[in-house]
Residue, then its C-alpha position, 0 to 999 in steps of 0.5 A: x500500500x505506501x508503494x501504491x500511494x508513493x507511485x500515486x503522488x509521483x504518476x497522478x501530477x504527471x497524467x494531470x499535466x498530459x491531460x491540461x496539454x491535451x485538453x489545451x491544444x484541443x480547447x485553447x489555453x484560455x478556455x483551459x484555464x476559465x475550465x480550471x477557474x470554473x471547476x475551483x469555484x463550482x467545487x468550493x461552492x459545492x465544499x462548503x454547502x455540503x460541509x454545513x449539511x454534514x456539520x448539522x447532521x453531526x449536531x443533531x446526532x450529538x444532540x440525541x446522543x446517538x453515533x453519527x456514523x453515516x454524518x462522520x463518513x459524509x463529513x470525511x468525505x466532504x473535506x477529501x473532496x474538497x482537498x481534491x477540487x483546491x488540486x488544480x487538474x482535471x482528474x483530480x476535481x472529477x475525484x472531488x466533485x465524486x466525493x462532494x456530490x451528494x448523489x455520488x458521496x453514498x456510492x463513494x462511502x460504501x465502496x470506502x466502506x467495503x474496502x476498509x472491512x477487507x482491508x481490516x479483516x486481511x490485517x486481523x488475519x495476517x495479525x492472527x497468523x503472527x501472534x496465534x491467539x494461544x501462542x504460550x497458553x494462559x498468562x502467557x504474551x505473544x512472545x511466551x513471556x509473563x503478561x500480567x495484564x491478561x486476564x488469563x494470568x493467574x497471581x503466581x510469579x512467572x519463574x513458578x511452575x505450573x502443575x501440582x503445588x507442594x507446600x512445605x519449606x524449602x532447605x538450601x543444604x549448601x549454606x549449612x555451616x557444620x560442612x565446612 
């Protein structure tokens, strides 16, 4: 994935200038620029509509104490596409403006929204497969060491056996001095 965003960074200013020299020599350099002036303008317009809507809709789902999962993601949304339409380009606002519109922003969240449920389940599986849930039994970390904070460690120090406990008293016969 950061290999993908660094190759994104580096090729989409790339493609953006192609398209604005193609679309140049077709329509001229002025009409180009008005298109870009036009799209800014059109996309901040739309930005900061659709961003009061969503901040209203995050109130009121504060206000009744509910979690504005739908008005976070509109939210969200909303400030990535308006980021988009400040870019100048060509691809770039058609991104935005996906992102802005409020008949394409449901299509975008849920195609966002599946993509982070896959991506988060391929990291829990990868996760799983590093660190298995049992990897030392109970009390036991990832790693096979003492985890006191798991709720299946029991009080005893780490360094004690496990198995049967035998109480009695301990007589080291090394320290006794009549051996001397």
């Amino acid at each position: 994935m950061p290999l993908a965003l660094v190759l994104a960074f580096l090729l989409i200013p790339v493609v953006e200038i192609v398209l604005l020299v193609q679309v140049g020599e077709v329509i001229g350099l002025w009409p180009t620029l008005a298109l870009l002036a036009a799209e800014t303008v059109l996309g901040a317009w739309i930005v900061r509509r659709e961003g009061r809507r969503a901040w209203h809709v995050l109130q009121d789902a504060l206000r009744r104490g509910t979690v504005p999962e739908r008005g976070l993601g509109d939210a969200a949304l909303v400030m990535a596409g308006g980021v988009l339409l400040l870019i100048p380009g060509l691809i770039t606002d058609v991104l935005g403006l996906l992102f802005v519109l409020p008949f394409t922003r449901p299509l975008v969240r849920r195609a966002a929204s599946r993509y982070a449920a896959r991506r988060t389940r391929l990291a829990g599986d990868r996760a799983s497969m590093t660190f298995p849930p049992s990897a030392g039994g109970p009390g036991l970390g990832p790693f096979g060491r003492f985890d006191p904070f798991d709720p299946g460690a029991d009080a005893r120090d780490p360094g004690t056996p496990r198995g049967p406990v035998v109480r009695g008293e301990v007589v080291e016969e090394d320290d006794h001095p009549s051996r001397t």
